[in-house]
C-alpha positions as CSV (number, residue, x, y, z in Angstrom):
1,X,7.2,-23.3,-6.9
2,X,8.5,-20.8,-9.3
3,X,8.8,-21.2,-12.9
4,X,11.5,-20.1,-14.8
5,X,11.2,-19.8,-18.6
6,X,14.0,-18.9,-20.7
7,X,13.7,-17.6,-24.3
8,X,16.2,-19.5,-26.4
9,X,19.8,-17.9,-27.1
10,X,20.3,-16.5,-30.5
11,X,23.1,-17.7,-32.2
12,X,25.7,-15.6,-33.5
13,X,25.1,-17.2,-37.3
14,X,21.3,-16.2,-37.1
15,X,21.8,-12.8,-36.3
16,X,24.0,-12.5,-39.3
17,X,21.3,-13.7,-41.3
18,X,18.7,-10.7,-40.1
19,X,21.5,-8.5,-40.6
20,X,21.8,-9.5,-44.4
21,X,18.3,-9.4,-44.7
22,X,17.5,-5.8,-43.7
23,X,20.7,-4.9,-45.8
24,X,18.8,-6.6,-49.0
25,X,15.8,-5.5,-48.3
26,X,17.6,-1.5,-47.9
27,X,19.2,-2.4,-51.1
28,X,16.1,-3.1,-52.6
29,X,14.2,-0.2,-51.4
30,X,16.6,1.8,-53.1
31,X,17.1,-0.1,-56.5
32,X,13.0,0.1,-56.6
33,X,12.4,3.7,-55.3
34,X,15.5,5.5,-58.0
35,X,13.2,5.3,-60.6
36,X,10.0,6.6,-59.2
37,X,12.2,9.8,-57.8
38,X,13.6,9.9,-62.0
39,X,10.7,9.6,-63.5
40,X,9.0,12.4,-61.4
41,X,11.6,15.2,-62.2
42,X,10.5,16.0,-65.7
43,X,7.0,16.0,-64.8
44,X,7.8,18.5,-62.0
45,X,10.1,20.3,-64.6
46,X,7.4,20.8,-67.1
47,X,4.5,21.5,-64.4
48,X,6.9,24.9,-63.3
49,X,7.8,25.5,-67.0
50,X,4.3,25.5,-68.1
51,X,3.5,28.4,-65.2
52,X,6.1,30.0,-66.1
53,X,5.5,30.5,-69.7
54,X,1.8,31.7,-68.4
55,X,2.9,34.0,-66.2
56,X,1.3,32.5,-63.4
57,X,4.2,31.7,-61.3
58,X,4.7,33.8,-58.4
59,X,8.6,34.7,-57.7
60,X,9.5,33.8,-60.9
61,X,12.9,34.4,-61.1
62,X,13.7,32.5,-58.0
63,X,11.4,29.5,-59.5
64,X,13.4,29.8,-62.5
65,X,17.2,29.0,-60.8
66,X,15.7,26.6,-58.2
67,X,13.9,25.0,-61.2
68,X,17.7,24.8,-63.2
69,X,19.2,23.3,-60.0
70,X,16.7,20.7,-59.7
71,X,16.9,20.1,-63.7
72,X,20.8,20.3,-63.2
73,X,20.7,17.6,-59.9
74,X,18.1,15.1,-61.7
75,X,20.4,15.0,-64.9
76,X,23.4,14.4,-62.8
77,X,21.6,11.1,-60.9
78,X,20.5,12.7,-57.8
79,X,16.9,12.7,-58.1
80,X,16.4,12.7,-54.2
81,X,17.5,15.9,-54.0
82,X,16.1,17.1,-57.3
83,X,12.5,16.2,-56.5
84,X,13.3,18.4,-53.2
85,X,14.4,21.5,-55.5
86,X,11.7,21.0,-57.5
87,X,9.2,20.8,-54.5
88,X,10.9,23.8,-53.1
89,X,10.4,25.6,-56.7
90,X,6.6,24.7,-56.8
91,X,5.8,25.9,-52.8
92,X,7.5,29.6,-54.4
93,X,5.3,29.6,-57.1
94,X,2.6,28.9,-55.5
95,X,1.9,25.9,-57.7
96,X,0.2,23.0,-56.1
């Protein structure tokens, strides 16, 4: 004799509830995460200024405009893509 199990039907009502919960917890990601990507911007900022200012920085002029977009992009809100500039600016300088 075989055995059949069956694995219990859904409802449509509980898979609105997962949906609502990975949409909160997404929500919350991003509420949590904004200010750990703003907070890290100035300290980038002042880590390429100072090699600058010694003379250290290799390609400095290109350091110096990527290092003004990512300023410009973390004072306008986008920190994402600030912190990426400012990555971007560091790898060129060869600051670690």
């Amino acid at each position: 004799e075989k055995r059949v199990t069956r694995r219990p039907q859904l409802n449509k009502a509980h898979n609105g509830d997962i949906m609502m919960k990975k949409i909160l917890l997404a929500s919350m990601f991003l509420i949590f995460t904004t200010p750990v990507f703003a907070g890290s911007c100035p300290m980038k900022v002042s880590t390429i200024d100072k090699a600058l200012a010694a003379g250290t920085a290799k390609n400095a002029a290109k350091v110096k405009a990527l290092r003004d977009q990512g300023k410009a992009l973390h004072q306008s809100g986008k920190h994402g893509e600030s912190v990426q500039m400012l990555i971007k600016a560091m790898k060129l300088a060869g600051i670690s």
